[in-house]
C-alpha positions as MATLAB code, in Angstrom:
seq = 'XXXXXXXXXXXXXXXXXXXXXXXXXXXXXXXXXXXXXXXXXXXXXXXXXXXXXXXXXXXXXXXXXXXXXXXXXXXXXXXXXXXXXXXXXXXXXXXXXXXXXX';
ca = [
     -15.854  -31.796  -18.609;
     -14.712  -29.479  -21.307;
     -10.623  -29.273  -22.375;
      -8.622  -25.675  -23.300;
      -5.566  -26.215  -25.484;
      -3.070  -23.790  -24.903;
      -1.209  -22.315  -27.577;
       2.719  -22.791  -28.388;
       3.451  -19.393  -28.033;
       2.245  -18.164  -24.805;
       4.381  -14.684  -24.961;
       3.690  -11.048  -23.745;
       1.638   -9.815  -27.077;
      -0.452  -13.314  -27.012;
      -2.189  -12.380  -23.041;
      -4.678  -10.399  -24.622;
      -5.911  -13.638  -26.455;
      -5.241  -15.739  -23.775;
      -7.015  -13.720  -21.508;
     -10.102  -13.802  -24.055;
     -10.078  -17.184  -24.693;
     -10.391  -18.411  -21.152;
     -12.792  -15.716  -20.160;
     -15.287  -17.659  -21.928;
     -14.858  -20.400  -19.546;
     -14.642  -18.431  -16.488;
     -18.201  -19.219  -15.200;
     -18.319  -22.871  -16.938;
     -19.411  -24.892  -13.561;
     -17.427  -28.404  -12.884;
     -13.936  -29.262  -13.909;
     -12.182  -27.727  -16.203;
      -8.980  -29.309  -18.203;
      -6.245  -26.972  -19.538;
      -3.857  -28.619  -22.119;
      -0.542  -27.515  -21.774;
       0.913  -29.994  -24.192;
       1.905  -27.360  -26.821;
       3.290  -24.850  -25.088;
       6.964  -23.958  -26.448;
       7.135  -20.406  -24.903;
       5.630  -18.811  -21.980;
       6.050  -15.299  -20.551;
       5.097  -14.383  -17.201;
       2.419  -12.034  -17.862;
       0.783  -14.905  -19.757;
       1.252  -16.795  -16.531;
      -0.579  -14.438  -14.200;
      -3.336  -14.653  -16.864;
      -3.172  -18.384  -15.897;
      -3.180  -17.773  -12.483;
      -6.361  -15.591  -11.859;
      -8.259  -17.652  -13.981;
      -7.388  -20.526  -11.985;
      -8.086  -18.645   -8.826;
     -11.161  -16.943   -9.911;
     -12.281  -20.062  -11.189;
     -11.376  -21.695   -7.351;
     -13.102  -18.814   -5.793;
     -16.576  -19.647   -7.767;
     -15.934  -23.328   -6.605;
     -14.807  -24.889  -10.444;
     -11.764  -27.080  -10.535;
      -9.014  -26.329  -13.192;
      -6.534  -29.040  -13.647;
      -3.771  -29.025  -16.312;
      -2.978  -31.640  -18.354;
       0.470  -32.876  -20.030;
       2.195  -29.606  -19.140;
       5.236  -29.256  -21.259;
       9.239  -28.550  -19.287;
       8.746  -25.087  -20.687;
       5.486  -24.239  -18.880;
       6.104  -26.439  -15.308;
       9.806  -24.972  -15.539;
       8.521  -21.265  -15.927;
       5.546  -22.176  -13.548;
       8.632  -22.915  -11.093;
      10.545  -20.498  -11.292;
       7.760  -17.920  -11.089;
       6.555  -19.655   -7.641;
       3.627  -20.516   -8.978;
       3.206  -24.566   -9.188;
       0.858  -24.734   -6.313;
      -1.362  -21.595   -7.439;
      -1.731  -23.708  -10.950;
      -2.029  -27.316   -9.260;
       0.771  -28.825  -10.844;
       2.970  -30.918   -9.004;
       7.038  -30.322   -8.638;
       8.899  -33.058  -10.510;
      12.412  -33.868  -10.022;
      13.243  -31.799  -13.253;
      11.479  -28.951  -12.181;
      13.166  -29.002   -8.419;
      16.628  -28.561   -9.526;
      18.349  -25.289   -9.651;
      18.145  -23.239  -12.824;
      20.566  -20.214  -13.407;
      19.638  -17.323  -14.699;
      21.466  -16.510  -18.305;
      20.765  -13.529  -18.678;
];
């Protein structure tokens, strides 16, 4: 079983990395971990890099399972609809209403 640390930074101009980084582990058979211990910032096109790697990896039958996922990432994970899609659980922090500051 192999582990992927995330970066800190997980914004719009860092998908292109991402996106490289995991490709490498796209056909890796078994379980895969993703550490999401670091991450500070996340965008949501750095997110739907997440979540076709996860599903691509689901559709060639490997597991992907993240581990220690920071507020930052399981909050914008939340509010992006997509805790199921990246296995991660809703906690009681991430189940409360959040409004929008912008």
């Amino acid at each position: 079983m192999s582990t992927v640390a995330l970066a800190q930074d997980l914004g719009i101009e860092s998908t292109s990395e991402l996106k490289q980084q995991l490709a490498t582990h796209l056909p890796q058979a078994g379980e895969l971990r993703v550490d999401a211990g670091q991450v500070g910032r996340v965008h949501t096109a750095a997110m739907q890099v997440l979540c076709a790697f996860v599903l691509a990896r689901q559709q060639a039958g490997h597991g992907t399972v993240f581990d220690n996922a920071t507020d930052t990432f399981r909050d914008a994970a939340r509010l992006l609809g997509v805790l199921r899609t990246l296995g991660l659980e809703a906690t009681p922090d991430t189940t409360k209403s959040v409004e929008n500051a912008a």
